[in-house]
C-alpha positions as CSV (number, residue, x, y, z in Angstrom):
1,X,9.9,2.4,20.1
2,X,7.8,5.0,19.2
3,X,4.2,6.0,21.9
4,X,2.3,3.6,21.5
5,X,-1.6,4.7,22.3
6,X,-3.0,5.9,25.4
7,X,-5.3,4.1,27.2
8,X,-7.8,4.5,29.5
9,X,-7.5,3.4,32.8
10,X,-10.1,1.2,34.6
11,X,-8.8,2.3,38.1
12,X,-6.8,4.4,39.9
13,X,-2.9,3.2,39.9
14,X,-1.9,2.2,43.1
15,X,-3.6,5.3,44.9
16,X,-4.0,4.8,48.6
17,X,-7.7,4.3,48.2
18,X,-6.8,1.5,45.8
19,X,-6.9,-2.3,48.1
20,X,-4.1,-4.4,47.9
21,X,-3.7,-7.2,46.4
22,X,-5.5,-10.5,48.3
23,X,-2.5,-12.8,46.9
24,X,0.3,-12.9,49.7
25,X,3.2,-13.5,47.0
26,X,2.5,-10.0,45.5
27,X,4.4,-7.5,47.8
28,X,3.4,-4.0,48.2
29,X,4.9,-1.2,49.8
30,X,3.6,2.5,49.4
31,X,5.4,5.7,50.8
32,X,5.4,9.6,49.9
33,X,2.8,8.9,47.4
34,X,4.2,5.9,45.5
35,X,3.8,2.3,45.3
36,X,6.4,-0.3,44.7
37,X,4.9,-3.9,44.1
38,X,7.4,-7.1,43.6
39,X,6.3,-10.4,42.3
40,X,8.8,-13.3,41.0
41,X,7.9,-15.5,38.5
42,X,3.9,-14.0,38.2
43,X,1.5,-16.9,37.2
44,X,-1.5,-15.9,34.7
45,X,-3.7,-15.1,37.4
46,X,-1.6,-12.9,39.5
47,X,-0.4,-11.0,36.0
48,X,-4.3,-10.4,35.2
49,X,-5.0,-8.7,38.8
50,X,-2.0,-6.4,38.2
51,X,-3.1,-5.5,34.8
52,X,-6.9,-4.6,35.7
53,X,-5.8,-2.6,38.5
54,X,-3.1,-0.5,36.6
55,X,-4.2,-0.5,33.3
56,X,-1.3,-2.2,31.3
57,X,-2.1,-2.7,27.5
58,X,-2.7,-6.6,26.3
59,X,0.5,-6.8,24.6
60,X,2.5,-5.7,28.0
61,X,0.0,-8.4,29.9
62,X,1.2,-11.4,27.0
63,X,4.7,-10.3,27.1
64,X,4.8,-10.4,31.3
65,X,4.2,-14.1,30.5
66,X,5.9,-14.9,27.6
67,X,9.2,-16.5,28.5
68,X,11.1,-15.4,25.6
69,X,11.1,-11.5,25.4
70,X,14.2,-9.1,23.9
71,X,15.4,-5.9,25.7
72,X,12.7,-3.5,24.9
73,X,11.0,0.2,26.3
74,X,7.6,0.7,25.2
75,X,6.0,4.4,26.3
76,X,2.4,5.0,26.4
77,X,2.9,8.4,26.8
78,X,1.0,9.9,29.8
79,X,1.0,6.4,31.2
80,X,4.0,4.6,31.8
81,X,6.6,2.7,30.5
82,X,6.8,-0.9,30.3
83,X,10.5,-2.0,30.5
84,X,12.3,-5.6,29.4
85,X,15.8,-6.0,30.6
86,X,17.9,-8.8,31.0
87,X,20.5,-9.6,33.6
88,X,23.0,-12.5,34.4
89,X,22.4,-15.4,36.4
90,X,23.7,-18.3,37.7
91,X,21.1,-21.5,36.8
92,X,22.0,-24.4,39.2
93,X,19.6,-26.8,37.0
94,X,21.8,-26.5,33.9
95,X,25.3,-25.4,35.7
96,X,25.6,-22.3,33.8
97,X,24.9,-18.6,32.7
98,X,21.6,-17.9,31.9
99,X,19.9,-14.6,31.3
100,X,16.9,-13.7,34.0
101,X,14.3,-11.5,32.8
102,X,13.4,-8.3,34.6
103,X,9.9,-6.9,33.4
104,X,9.1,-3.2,34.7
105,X,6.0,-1.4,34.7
106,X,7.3,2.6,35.5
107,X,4.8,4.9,36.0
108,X,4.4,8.7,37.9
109,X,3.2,6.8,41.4
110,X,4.0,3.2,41.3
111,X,7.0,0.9,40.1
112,X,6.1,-2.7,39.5
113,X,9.2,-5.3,39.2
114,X,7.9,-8.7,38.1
115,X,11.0,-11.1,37.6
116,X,10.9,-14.4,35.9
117,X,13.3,-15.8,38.5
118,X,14.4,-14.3,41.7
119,X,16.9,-11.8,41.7
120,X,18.8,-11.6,44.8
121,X,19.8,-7.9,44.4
122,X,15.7,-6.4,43.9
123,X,14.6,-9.0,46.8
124,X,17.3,-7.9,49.1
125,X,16.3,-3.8,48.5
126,X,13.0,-4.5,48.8
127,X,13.5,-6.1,52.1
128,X,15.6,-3.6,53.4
129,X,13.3,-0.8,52.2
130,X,10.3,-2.8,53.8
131,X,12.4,-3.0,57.3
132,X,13.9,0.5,57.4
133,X,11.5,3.2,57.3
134,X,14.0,5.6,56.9
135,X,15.7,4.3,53.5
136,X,12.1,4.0,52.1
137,X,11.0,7.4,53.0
138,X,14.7,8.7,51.1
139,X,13.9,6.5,47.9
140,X,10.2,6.6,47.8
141,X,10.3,10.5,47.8
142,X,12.4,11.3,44.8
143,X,10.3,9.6,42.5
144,X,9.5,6.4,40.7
145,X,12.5,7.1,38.6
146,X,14.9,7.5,40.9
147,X,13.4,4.3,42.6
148,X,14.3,2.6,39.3
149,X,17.7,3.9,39.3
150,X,18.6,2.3,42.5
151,X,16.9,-1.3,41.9
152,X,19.0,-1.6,38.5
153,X,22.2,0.5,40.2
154,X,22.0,-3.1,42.9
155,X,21.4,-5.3,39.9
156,X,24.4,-3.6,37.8
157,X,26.2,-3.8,40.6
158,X,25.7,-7.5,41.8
159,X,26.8,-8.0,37.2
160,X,30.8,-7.0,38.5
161,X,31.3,-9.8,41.3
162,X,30.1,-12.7,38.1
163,X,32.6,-10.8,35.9
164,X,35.3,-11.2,38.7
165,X,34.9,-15.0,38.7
166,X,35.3,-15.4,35.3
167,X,38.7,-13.4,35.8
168,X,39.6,-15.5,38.1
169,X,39.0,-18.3,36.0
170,X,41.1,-17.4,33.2
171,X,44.0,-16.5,35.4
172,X,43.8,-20.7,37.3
173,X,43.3,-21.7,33.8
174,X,46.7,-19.5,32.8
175,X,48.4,-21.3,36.0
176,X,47.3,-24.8,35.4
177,X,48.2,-24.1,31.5
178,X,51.9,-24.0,32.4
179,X,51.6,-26.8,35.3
180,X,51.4,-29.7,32.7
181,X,48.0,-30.0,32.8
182,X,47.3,-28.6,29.7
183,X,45.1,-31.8,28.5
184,X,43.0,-31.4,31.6
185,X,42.6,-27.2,31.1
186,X,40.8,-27.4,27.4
187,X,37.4,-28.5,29.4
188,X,38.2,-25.3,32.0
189,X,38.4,-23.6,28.4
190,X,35.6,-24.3,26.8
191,X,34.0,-23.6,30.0
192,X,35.1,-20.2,30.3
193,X,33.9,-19.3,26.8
194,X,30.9,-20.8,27.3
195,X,30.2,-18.1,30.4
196,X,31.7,-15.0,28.1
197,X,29.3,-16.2,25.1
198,X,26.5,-15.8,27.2
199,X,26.8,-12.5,29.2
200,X,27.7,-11.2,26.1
201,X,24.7,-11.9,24.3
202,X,23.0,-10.7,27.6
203,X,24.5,-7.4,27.4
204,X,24.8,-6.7,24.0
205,X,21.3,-5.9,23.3
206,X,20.8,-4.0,26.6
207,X,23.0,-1.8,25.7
208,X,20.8,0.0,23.1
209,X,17.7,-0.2,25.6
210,X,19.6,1.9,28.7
211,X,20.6,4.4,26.4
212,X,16.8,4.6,25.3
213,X,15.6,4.3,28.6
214,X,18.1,7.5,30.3
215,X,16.2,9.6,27.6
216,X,12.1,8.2,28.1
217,X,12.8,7.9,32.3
218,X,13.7,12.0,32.6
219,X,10.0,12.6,33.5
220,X,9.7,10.3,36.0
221,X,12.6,12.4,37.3
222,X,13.2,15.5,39.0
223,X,15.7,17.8,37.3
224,X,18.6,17.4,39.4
225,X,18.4,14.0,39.0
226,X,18.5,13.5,35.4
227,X,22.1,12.3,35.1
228,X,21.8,9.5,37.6
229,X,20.4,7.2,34.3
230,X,23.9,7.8,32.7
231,X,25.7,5.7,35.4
232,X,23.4,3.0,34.6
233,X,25.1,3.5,31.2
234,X,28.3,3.7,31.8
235,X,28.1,0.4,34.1
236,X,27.1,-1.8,31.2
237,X,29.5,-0.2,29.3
238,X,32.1,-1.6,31.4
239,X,30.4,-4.7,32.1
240,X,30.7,-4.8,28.2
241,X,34.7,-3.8,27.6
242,X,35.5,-6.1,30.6
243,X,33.8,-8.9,28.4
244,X,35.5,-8.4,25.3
245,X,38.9,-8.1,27.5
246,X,38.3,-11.4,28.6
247,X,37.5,-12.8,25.8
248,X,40.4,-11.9,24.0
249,X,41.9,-13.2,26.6
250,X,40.3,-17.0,26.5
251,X,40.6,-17.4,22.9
252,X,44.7,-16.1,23.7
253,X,44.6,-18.9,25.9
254,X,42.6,-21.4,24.0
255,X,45.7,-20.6,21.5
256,X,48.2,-21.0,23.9
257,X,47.2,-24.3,25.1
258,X,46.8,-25.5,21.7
259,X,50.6,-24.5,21.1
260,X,51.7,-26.4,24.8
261,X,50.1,-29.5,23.6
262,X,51.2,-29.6,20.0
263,X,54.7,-28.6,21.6
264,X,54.1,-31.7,23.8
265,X,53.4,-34.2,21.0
266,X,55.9,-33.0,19.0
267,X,58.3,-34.3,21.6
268,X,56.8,-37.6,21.9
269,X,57.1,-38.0,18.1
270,X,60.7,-36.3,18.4
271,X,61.7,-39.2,21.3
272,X,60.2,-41.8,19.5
273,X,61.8,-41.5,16.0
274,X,65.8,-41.1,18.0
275,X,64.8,-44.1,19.3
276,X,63.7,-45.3,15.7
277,X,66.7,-44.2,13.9
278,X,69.0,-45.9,16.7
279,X,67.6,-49.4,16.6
280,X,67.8,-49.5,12.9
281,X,71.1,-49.8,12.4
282,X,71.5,-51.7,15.3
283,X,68.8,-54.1,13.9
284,X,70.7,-54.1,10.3
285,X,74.0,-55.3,12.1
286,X,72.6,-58.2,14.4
287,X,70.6,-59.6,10.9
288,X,73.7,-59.7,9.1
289,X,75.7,-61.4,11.3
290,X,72.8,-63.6,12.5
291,X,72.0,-65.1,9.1
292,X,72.7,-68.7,8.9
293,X,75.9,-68.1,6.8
294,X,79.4,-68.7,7.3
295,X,81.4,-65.7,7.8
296,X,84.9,-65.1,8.8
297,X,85.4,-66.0,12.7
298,X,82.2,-67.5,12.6
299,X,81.9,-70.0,15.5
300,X,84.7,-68.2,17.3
301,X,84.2,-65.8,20.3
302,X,86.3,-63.5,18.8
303,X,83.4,-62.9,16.3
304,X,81.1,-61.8,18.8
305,X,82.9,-59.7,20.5
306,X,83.9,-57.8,17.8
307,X,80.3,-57.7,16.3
308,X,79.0,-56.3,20.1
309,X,81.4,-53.6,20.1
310,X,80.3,-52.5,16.3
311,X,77.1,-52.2,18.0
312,X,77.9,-50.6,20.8
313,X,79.9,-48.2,19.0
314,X,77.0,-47.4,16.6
315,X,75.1,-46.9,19.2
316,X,77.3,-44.5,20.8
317,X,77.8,-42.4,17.7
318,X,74.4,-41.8,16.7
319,X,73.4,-40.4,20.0
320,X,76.6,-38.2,20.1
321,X,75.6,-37.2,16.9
322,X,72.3,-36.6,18.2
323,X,73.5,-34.9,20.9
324,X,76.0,-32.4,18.3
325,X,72.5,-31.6,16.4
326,X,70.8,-30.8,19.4
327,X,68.3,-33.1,18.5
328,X,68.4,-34.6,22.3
């Protein structure tokens, strides 16, 4: 997106003469000159304080809030860039995939990370950064960018273990496929494409935005750092081959399993005509000879036993030529 228009700041952006925020869910930590503020799920209110204080344009305030945002960078140049990612999540409510949104405000002395859920991976470096003095003095003093790089370096990260438990899946589904459950594995199926649909259309439109961001986020970098934003890349490019791996691979299986159970009812129908064909003969015998005719040896017990062992030996011979066809 191209720079959007500067604007003039009301106050000072996160300086140490700046106050903290009164609101005890905002959390602040400052080090080496920079400020990193973390706020899930920011209500109106606490996404109007943060906007007076820093500066952010109206647009950046009214897409904070707005629950339905696409990957995006928008530069004020000068200023600071306001950053939309997405990232995968696990929503309990629904028991499925669900894309979180990660909004980022990046700017020369202060990154701001305002998720619209929590993310376990930004929460658990912003603890350890707020407990260990010594990690926040290495990642506070290389910049805000550099900063960035490690909170979405944990959040790439954390993407690999989801993408292992849908491997998993396919390969129990492959198991169970071959097991005889393969009535029972078409739910397991669906399941698994369900997951794959979604991170897909997670990823696919980040993709475009890191490669867009590695390029705007050199300035809040020093020199020697500049190629750490390519390993953001290269991560969601993998996140991205592994997904269309595995999804070749479901709709393989999805395939498969279709072929096991058509394989399956053939049989049925195969058993069940054999056993047609036999009794119709059979059937065609007894009516003749039980039709209320006289016949030669009728009333004799000669006469039956000679028509039981023409059934018997029909019966034998159709299932030995069943058995010559291969049919059984």
């Amino acid at each position: 997106m191209p720079g959007l228009p500067r604007l003039k700041r009301t106050q000072s952006r996160g300086s140490a003469a700046t106050p903290r925020l009164a609101d005890p869910r905002v959390a602040e930590l400052s080090a080496n000159g920079l400020t990193w503020i973390h706020l899930d799920s920011p209500t109106g209110t606490e996404a109007a304080e943060l906007a007076t204080r820093f500066g952010w344009h109206p647009l950046d305030l009214e897409d904070v809030l707005s629950k339905r945002q696409r990957p995006k960078i928008d530069d004020y140049p000068d200023e600071y860039l306001f950053i939309v990612l997405h990232f995968p999540f696990y929503d309990k409510a629904v028991q499925r995939l669900n894309a979180a949104e990660l909004d980022v405000f990046l700017g020369p002395d202060f990154l701001i990370t305002l998720p619209n859920v929590e993310l376990l991976p930004v929460t658990r470096l912003f603890a350890r950064c707020e407990e260990n003095d010594a990690l926040r003095d290495e990642l506070f003093a290389k910049g805000s960018g550099y900063l960035l790089y490690h909170v979405l370096d944990d959040l790439f990260d954390y993407c690999f273990p989801i993408l292992d438990k849908i491997g998993h899946k396919l390969d129990r589904i492959e198991d169970d496929m071959f097991e005889g459950r393969s009535e029972e594995v078409v739910r397991d199926i669906s399941n698994a494409k369900q997951e794959i649909i979604s991170y897909r259309k997670i990823i696919k439109p980040e993709r475009s935005t890191l490669r867009l961001l590695e390029r705007r986020v050199q300035k809040f970098l020093p020199q020697d750092l500049e190629l750490y934003f390519d390993d953001i890349v290269d991560a969601a490019e993998r996140i991205w081959d592994l997904l269309d791996n595995y999804k070749e691979v479901v709709e393989a299986l999805e395939a498969t399993n279709e072929s096991v159970i058509t394989h399956k009812q053939n049989d049925v129908l195969r058993l069940l005509t054999i056993i047609s064909v036999t009794l119709l003969p059979l059937t065609l015998i007894s009516g003749i000879f039980g039709m209320n005719v006289r016949f030669p040896g009728f009333d004799t017990a000669w006469a039956f036993w000679v028509v039981a062992g023409t059934l018997v030996s029909t019966l034998v011979g159709l299932i030995g030529f069943f058995r010559w066809k291969r049919w059984i």
